[in-house]
Every structure is written in structure tokens, then in C-alpha cells.
C-alpha angles and dihedrals in degrees: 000000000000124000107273092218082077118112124199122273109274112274130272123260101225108205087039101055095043080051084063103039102054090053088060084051100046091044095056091047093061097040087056095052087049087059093045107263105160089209128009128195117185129179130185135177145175129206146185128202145177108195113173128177120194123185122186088359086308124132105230113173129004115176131173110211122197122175147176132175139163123206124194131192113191122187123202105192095317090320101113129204126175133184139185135217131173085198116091093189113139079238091049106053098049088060093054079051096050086047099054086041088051093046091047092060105063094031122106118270111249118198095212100049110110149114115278124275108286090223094059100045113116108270086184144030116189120195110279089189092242100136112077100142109189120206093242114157121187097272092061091048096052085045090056099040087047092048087047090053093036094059085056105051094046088081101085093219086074111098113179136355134238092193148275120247134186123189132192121191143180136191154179143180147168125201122186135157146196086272093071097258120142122162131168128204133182136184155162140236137191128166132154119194128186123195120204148178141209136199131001152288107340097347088059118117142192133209126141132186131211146178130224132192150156089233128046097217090061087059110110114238117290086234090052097055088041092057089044090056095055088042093059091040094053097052098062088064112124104021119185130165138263125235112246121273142120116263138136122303118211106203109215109230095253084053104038084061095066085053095057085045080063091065097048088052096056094048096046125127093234094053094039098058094046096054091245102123129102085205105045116141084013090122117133093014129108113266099165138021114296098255099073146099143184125196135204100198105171082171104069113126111236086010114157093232100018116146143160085216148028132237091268086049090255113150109258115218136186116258146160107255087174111036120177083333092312118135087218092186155321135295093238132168107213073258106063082028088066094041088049095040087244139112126263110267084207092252102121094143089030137279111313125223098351115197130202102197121227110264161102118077110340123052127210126345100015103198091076085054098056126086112184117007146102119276106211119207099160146021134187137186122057100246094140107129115199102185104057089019087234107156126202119159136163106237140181134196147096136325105229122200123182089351106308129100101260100191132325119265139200151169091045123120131232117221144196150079123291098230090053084048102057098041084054088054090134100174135356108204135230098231080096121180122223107180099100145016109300105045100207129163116198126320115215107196119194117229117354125158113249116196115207125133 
């Protein structure tokens, strides 16, 4: 571990730094068209990081991170070469350069390699309110993550911890390409997480809870996510299974999200164009019930993936992936969309701030609607095929009557397909959660076959 007496690196000065940045990118650009390249993309960055892990009222780790890259894609003719370096030194760079250019030479020519279309690149990029660095030096940060554990431990029915963390990140980057594209982009990031468990020997069990934002001011309190931590750990207590039988399934937010991330698998580029999608050529046509919506929205402001541009330069927009229960169209890169005779969707780098608007036949807060189900807070395994869209997954979590929680469960196995899934969807409920990506609330799904014992 590092002295604690350490503080952060000074921070950036932002202006300053993209200035920079965009130099070495410029400057890389016009070193590859010198040696011949037909099209250049280059891409550099620098970032800044705290990251500090206590245990028992122990600091255990405390690290400072500080990184910078460049990252350079030549094409000669359609025959593509790319190279890394974390130097940014003139000389540096214009070796990454030589080498794509090197590699580009003996590789394979791809007809559907190529920059992005020149028409669709992003011409603005207004302010999304992402950079909000905070002055926080290592003191402060062991004094969060302790107060986070701390919280935690203060309910007696926790027996033991696995640890609170908080973290504190900055980054920046600049893209540009032979087409004349350059676009900068900077933000933030602060989390904390804490990790606890509760009663002994076999009967013990584990569950944590954390918050993650652009701005640190937005962070719940460290005590807050602390409590919530030891509430979800002592519930689990007394777990037993459930007999086998098909009834409805009522996703928990943390987990309906990874559901949703399903989705955006299965109508990925990548997977498209390999044949390895259970909905491909499944565009226009009705995928769920006819209530719901989901939502791409790269504009948010203080969105976790919001952007003005993807990772080709091409202007991101807002859209309806998901309109009245219509899949309307694909995640694609201008890669996967010429393999697939389509357009780019201006998700090179994946969708940003999905939403999967409250609706159906529940409102609010779905566990006090239903009567007789399972309540998942957890899976495990990775048995999502999305291929066939055949889904088997160990879960754990509560049997609910008449709307409570009548007693945790766990060791018991959700089953079902994908596509039956998605069309059962009864209710998506409005405890959304915002942290990450895909902003879900729960998912109530109607009949799936849970195997217990």
C-alpha cells in the first residue's frame, strides 16, 4: 500500500491537455498519409484515477493511476493495420504509425473496411455536463470508503466484511480522421461500493450495494450506501428453495438490466453478421408487448455513456430502439452496417443511456402487485444463448405472496427462451435505476419455469 499521506496528482487542466492531445493526433494523421496510408483514424487519451479499499476499518489498498495511449488504424486500399503506444513522445507516436502501416501491408483486403461516411460525422458537440473534477486527496477517500464500511457494520446481524471501496476518476480524449473529423470529449467518475456478510458457517450470506456518478455531489452518502448493503445482506438470511413450477419472475432492477443487455447482444452488429443471433432480420417486427419502449438517449446530461460521437466520429442521436413493442433496428458500427447492407446506427463503442420506460400492467413499484411469484436479486452462470435465445440461469432471491417478501431463496434455476421472454414482459417498473448504461427499473415477466427442489 502507498503512503496515505499521499494526495492525487494535480489536476488536469482541461483545455490545456485536449490541446495536447489533438496535436499528437494530428500529428499521427499526417505522418500516416506521408507513408501512404489511403485513410487514418487515430485516437489518443490521458487519465487520472484514486482508487482506495479498506477492510475491518483497515486501509488495504490505496493506488494513484495515471494513463495515456494512442491508438492508431491505418487503411491501404481496404487492407487495414492498427498499433498501440502508451508513449506520447513525437518519436513514439510515429513508430506506432510505421508499424500499422507495416501490418496493413501483408493483411487481407476487406471490402467493408473503411472511415465513416464523411455526411454523417458530428459537425457539433454541445456540453453534456460530464466534467465535475472534485479536489479529493487520499485522506478524504479512506475517510469515505471507512464511513461506507462502517455504516454497514454498525447492524449487529453482520457478521463479518468483505470490504468498502471508493473510487475517483478522470479522463480525456481526442479522435480525429483523414476525413477531417476531430472531436474531443472529457468526464468524470465517482463510486464507492461496500461488500458484506451475515451469519455463520453455512448459513452465512453476502450481498453489497454501491453508487456511481459523474459528479461527486450526486454520490449518495457513503453511510447510505453502507446501511443499504447490510439491509440486502440480512435479508438473505435463511434461505430455503422453492418446488419446481412455472410462475411469474419479477426481475430486480440490478438484475433486469442484464436482461435488457440481452437485447442489445442479440442485435448487435457483431452477432448479426455471424449468424449468431436468435433475432436477426427481426427488424420491424414486434418483439415485445405493445406497451413498451426503449430508449437510446447519448444526450443525456450526466449520462454514464453519453456522448455527442461515437467511437468512428459519427453523430450520435437519440431513437426508439424499442417503439410500441417494435424492434425498429440494429446496434451497428459503419463496420457490421456494411457487412449487413445497412447504415451505421452510431454505435461504434455500443448504445448509450438506454431507457426502458415504466409501463404495462403494474405501475410503480411492481413487488406490492404481485400475488404469487419469485422476486430475483441475483443470477449466476452464464447459460444466455444467443443464438438460439435459450435462457438458463442459477438464481437466488424471495418468494413473494400477496405482494411481501415471504422468505429468501436460493439454489433454484430460472428457465426459459429469450424471444418468449421478451413478448411476457407484463410490467416494467418505475424504481429505475440510473447508475449505468441501461437505466431499468424492474421487469416483471409473466410464466417461466423455475427448478428448485
Amino acid at each position: 500500500m502507498n503512503d496515505s499521506s499521499m494526495v492525487t496528482q494535480p489536476p488536469l487542466d482541461r483545455e490545456a491537455e485536449l490541446d495536447t492531445l489533438e496535436t499528437h493526433v494530428q500529428a499521427a494523421l499526417d505522418h500516416a498519409r506521408k507513408l501512404g496510408a489511403t485513410e487514418a483514424e487515430v485516437s489518443a487519451h490521458t487519465s487520472q484515477g484514486l482508487s482506495v479499499g479498506v477492510r475491518l476499518g483497515e486501509v488495504e489498498t490505496l493506488e494513484h493511476m495515471q494513463d495515456r495511449g494512442v491508438s492508431v488504424s491505418v487503411l491501404i486500399g481496404r487492407r487495414k493495420g492498427q498499433a498501440s503506444s502508451a508513449d506520447l513522445r513525437e518519436e513514439s507516436i510515429a513508430v506506432c504509425v510505421e508499424r500499422a502501416i507495416d501490418i496493413a501491408r501483408f493483411t487481407q483486403e476487406d471490402p467493408c473496411n473503411g472511415l465513416a461516411d464523411p455526411e454523417i460525422l458530428a459537425t457539433e458537440q454541445p456540453e453534456l455536463d460530464l466534467w465535475h473534477p472534485s479536489p479529493v486527496d487520499a485522506a478524504a477517500a479512506i475517510e469515505r470508503a471507512l464511513a461506507c464500511e462502517a455504516a454497514g457494520l454498525a447492524d449487529k446481524r453482520i457478521s463479518n466484511s468483505e470490504g468498502g471501496a471508493f473510487n475517483a476518476g478522470l479522463g480525456l480524449s481526442v479522435y480525429g480522421n483523414s476525413n477531417g473529423f476531430m472531436g474531443r470529449s472529457a468526464g468524470t467518475q465517482f463510486s464507492q461500493s461496500c461488500i458484506l456478510l451475515a451469519g455463520e458457517g453455512d448459513g452465512m450470506q453476502r450481498d453489497y450495494a454501491y453508487d456511481s456518478r459523474r459528479c461527486l455531489d450526486d454520490l449518495e452518502t457513503a453511510a447510505a450506501t453502507g446501511r443499504e448493503a447490510a439491509r440486502r445482506t440480512v435479508r438473505r438470511l435463511g434461505p430455503s428453495q422453492l418446488p419446481t413450477a412455472e410462475m411469474p419472475v419479477l426481475f430486480s432492477p440490478r438484475v433486469a438490466s442484464g436482461l435488457v443487455g440481452h437485447l442489445v447482444g442479440a442485435v448487435s452488429g457483431s452477432a448479426l453478421y455471424r449468424n449468431a443471433s436468435f433475432l436477426k432480420d427481426r427488424a420491424g417486427e414486434a418483439i415485445f408487448p405493445g406497451w413498451l419502449v426503449l430508449q437510446e438517449r447519448p444526450h443525456l446530461l450526466r449520462g454514464a455513456a453519453s456522448a455527442n460521437f461515437d467511437s468512428e466520429g459519427v453523430a450520435t442521436r437519440s431513437r426508439d430502439l424499442v417503439d410500441a413493442g417494435v424492434l425498429t433496428g440494429y446496434v451497428l458500427s459503419s463496420y457490421s452496417a456494411r457487412r449487413l447492407g445497412l447504415e451505421t446506427t452510431a454505435n461504434a463503442g455500443g448504445v448509450r443511456n438506454l431507457l426502458l420506460t415504466p409501463g404495462g400492467e403494474l405501475e410503480g413499484d411492481l413487488l406490492p402487485g404481485l400475488d404469487d411469484g419469485f422476486y430475483v436479486t441475483e443470477v449466476m452462470g452464464q447459460g444466455v444463448n444467443l443464438v438460439t435465445g435459450d435462457y438458463s440461469r442459477g438464481a437466488s432471491g424471495f418468494l413473494v405472496k400477496n405482494g411481501e417478501l415471504v422468505h429468501p431463496v436460493e439454489e433454484v434455476t430460472i428457465a426459459g427462451n429469450l424471444a418468449d421472454m421478451f413478448s411476457n414482459i407484463a410490467a416494467a417498473g418505475g424504481d429505475i435505476d440510473t447508475r449505468g448504461n441501461i437505466h431499468s427499473g424492474s421487469i416483471l415477466v409473466r410464466d417461466m419455469m423455475v427448478a428448485g427442489s
